[in-house]
C-alpha positions in Angstrom: 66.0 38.4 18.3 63.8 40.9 20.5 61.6 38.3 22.3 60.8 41.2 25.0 56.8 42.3 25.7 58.0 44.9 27.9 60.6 47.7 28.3 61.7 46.3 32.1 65.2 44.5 31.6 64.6 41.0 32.3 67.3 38.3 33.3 68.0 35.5 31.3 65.3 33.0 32.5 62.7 35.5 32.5 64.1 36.4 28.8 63.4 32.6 27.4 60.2 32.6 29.0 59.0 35.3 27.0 60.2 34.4 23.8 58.4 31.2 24.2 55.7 33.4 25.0 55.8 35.5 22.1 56.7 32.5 19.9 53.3 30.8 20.8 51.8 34.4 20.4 52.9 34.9 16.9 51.7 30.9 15.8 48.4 31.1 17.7 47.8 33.9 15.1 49.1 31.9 12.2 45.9 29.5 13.1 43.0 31.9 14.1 40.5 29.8 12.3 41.2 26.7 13.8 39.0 27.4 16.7 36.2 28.5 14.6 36.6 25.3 12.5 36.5 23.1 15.4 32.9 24.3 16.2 31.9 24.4 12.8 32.6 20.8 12.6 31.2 20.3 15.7 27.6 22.1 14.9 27.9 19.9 11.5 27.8 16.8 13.5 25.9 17.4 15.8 22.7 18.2 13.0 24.0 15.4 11.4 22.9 12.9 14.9 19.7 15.2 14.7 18.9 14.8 11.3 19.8 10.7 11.5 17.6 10.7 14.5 14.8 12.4 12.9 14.4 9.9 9.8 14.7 7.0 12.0 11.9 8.2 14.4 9.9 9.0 11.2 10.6 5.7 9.5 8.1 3.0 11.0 5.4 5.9 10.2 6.6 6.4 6.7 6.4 3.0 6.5 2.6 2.6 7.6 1.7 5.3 5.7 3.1 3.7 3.0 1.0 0.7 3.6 -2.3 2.8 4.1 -1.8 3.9 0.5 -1.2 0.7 -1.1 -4.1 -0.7 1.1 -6.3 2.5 0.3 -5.3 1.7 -3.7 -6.4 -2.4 -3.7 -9.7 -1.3 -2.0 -10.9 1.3 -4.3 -10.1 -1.2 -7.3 -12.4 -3.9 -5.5 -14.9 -1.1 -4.8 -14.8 -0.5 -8.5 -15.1 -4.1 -10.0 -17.3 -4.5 -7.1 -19.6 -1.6 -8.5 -19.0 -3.0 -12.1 -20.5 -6.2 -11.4 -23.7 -4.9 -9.5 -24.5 -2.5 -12.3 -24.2 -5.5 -14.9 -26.5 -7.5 -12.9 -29.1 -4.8 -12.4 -28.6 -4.3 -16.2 -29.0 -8.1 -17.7 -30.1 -9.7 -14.7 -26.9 -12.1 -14.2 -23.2 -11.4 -13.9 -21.3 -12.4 -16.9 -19.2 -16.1 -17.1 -15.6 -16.2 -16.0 -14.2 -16.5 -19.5 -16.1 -13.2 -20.6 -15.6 -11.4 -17.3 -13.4 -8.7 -18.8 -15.0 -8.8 -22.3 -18.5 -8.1 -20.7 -17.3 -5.1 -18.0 -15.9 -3.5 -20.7 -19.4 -2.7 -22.1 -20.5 -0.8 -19.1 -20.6 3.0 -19.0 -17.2 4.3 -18.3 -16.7 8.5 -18.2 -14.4 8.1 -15.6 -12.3 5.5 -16.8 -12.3 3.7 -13.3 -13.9 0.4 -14.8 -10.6 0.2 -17.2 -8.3 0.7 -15.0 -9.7 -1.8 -12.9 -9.8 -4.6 -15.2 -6.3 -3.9 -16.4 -3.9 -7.2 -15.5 -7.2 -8.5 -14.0 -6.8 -12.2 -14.1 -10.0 -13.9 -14.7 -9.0 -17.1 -12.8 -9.7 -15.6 -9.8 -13.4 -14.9 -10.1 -16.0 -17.6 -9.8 -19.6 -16.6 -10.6 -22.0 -18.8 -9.3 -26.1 -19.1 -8.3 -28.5 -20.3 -5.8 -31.3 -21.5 -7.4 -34.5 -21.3 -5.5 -37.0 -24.0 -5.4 -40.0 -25.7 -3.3 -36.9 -28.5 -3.0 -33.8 -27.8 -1.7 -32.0 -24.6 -2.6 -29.4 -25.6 -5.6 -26.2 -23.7 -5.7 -24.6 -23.7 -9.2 -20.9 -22.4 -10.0 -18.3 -22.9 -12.2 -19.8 -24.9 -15.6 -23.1 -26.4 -14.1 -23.7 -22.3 -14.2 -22.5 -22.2 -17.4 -24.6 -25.1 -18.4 -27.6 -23.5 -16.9 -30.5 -21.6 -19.2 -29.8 -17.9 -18.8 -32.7 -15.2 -19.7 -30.8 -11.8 -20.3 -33.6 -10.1 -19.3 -34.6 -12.1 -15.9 -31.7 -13.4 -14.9 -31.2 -17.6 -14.8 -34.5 -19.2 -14.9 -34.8 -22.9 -15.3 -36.7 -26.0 -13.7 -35.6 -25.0 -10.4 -37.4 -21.7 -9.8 -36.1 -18.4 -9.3 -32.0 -17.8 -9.7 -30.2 -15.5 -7.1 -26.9 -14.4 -9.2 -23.9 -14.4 -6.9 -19.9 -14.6 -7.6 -16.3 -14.4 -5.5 -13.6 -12.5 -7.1 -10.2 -12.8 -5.7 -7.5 -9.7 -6.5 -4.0 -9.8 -5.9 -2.5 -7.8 -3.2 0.6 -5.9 -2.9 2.8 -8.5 -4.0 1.3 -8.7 -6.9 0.5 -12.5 -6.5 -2.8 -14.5 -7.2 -3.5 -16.8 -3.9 -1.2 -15.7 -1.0 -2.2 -14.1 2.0 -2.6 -10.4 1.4 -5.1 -10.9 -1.6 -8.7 -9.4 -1.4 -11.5 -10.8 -1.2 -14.9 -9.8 -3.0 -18.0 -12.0 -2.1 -21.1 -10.7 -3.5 -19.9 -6.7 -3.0 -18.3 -7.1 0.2 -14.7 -6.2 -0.4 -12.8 -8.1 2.4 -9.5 -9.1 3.4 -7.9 -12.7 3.3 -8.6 -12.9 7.2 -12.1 -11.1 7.3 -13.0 -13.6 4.3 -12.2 -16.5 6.2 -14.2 -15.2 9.3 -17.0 -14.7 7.5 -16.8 -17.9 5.8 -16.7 -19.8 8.9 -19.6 -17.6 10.0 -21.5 -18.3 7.7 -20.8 -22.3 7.0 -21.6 -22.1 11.1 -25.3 -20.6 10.7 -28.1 -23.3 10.3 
């Protein structure tokens, strides 16, 4: 076999030389693309690191965003029943007992269909109406069947021997787990919509004040 690259005579060392020389020659063209491959690979891993990088950066925001929404969707609920209760006080003077709570905001004005949505899955256990009952005395709070028990005027609200009644209530909602009574429920006392920690603030605020 002609393993010469040039037309000069070459001695017999020189000849092996170049046939390994031409040998490598003639299989470096056999695998051309192997270069090309190698950097192709190389490109694909290195936006693989990028992209990896990229989500896990972006993760602990996804995440609170995440949160903000399901936060964002308890509060406008509360807001809602919140809103529902007010308007059935300012329209019979009283909000309704916790057996009928559903039953009764269901009779509100509802175009949007916000009030429905609100009360769907609502569980009634974790509302307590309740009234502070005015007097030349001492202030009487009633809740729970003493309200119940109580002479209630439609039109004026709960009237009885002790005066004047001021209609209040607590409704408790589930939070993202879905779960009555655990630590991320919310809190609605008397419109404020609060959280389980801000409730217990303003409770001891308020059992604090003379």
């Amino acid at each position: 076999m002609n393993c010469r690259l040039t037309d000069e005579p070459a001695l017999p060392s020189q000849r092996a030389s170049l046939c390994r020389l031409a040998f490598w020659f003639r299989q470096s063209r056999r695998f051309i693309g192997l270069r090309a491959a190698r950097i192709g690979f190389t490109n694909a891993t290195v936006v693989t690191i990028l992209f990896a990088t990229l989500i896990g950066i972006t993760v602990p925001a996804r995440l609170r965003q995440r949160r903000y929404g399901i936060e964002a969707k308890l509060y406008a609920r509360g807001r809602t029943l919140s809103r529902a209760l007010l308007e059935y006080r300012a329209l019979h003077g009283t909000v309704p007992p916790q057996e009928e709570l559903v039953k009764e905001l269901r009779t509100l004005p509802d175009p949007d269909g916000l009030i429905a949505e609100a009360l769907r899955d609502l569980d009634p256990s974790g509302y307590q109406p309740g009234a502070v009952l005015a007097s030349k005395a001492k202030p009487t709070a009633l809740r729970g069947g003493a309200l119940r028990n109580a002479s209630v005027n439609t039109s004026a609200g709960l009237t009885g021997d002790h005066g004047i009644a001021f209609t209040n209530y607590d409704l408790r909602l589930p939070g993202e787990d879905k779960i009555l009574n655990t630590d991320d429920d919310l809190f609605i006392h008397d419109g404020l919509v609060m959280t389980f920690t801000e409730f217990q603030a303003y409770f001891a605020t308020r059992s604090s004040a003379p």
